[in-house]
C-alpha positions in Angstrom: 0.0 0.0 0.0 1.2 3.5 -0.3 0.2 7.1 1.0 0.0 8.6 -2.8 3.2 9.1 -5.3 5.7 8.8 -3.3 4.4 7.2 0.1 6.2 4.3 1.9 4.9 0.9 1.8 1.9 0.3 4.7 1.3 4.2 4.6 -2.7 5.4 4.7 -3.8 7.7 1.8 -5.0 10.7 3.0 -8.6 10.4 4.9 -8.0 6.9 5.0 -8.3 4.6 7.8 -5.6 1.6 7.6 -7.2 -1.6 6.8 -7.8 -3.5 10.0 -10.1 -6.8 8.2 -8.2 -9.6 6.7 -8.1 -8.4 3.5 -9.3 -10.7 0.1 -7.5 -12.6 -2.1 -8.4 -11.7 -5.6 -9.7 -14.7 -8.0 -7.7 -15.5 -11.3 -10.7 -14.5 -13.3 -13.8 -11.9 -12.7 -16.6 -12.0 -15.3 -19.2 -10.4 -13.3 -19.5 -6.9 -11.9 -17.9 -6.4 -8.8 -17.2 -3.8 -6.0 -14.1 -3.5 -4.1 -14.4 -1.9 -0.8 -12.1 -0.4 2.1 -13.7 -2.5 3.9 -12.5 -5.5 2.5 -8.6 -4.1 1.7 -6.2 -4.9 1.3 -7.2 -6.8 -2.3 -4.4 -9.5 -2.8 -3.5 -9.9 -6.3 -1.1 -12.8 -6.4 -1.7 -14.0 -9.7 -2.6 -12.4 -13.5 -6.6 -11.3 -13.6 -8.4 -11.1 -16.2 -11.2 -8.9 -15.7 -14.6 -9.0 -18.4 -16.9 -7.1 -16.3 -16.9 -3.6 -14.6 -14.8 -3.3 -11.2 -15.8 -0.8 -9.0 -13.1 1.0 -6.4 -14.7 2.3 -4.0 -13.3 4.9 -1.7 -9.9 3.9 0.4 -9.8 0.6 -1.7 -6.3 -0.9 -1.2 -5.3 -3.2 -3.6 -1.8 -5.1 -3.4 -0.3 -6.5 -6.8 2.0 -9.3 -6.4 5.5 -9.0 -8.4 4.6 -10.0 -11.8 0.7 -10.0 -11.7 -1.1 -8.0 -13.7 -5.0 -7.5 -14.3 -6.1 -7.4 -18.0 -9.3 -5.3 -18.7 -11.7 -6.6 -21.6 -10.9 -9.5 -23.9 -11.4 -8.7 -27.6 -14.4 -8.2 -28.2 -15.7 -8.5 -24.7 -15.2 -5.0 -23.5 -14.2 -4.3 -19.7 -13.4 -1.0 -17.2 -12.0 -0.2 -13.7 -14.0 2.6 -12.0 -11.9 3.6 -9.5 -13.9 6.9 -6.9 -12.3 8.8 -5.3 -13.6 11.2 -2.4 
């Protein structure tokens, strides 16, 4: 996690309460629409994602990408998005 551009690792973003659940590990595949929320960050992404549906960030969402994961948004010619809100 990090406290904006520049923050150090486990730092809260501004307005943000640190994450105090155990967190969710994040599902190899997500073809329906989904919401992430603060309250279930930290969002563990451990492996590649590939997302063909709408994924919702709510608010003070933390999500954590593993080295070398990655998500990939929409599959030709399934289209995709991240909507990421901020406050």
């Amino acid at each position: 996690t990090s406290g904006g551009s520049g923050g150090a690792p486990g730092a809260v973003v501004d307005g943000c309460d640190a994450p105090s659940g155990d967190g969710t590990d994040v599902a190899s595949t997500i073809d329906a629409d989904e919401t992430w929320t603060a309250s279930g960050s930290p969002y563990r992404v451990t492996q590649n994602v590939y997302l063909t549906a709408t994924l919702t960030l709510e608010p003070c969402t933390i999500v954590e990408l593993s080295a070398g994961a990655n998500i990939f948004v929409g599959n030709d010619p399934v289209a995709a998005s991240i909507v990421a809100h901020g406050d």
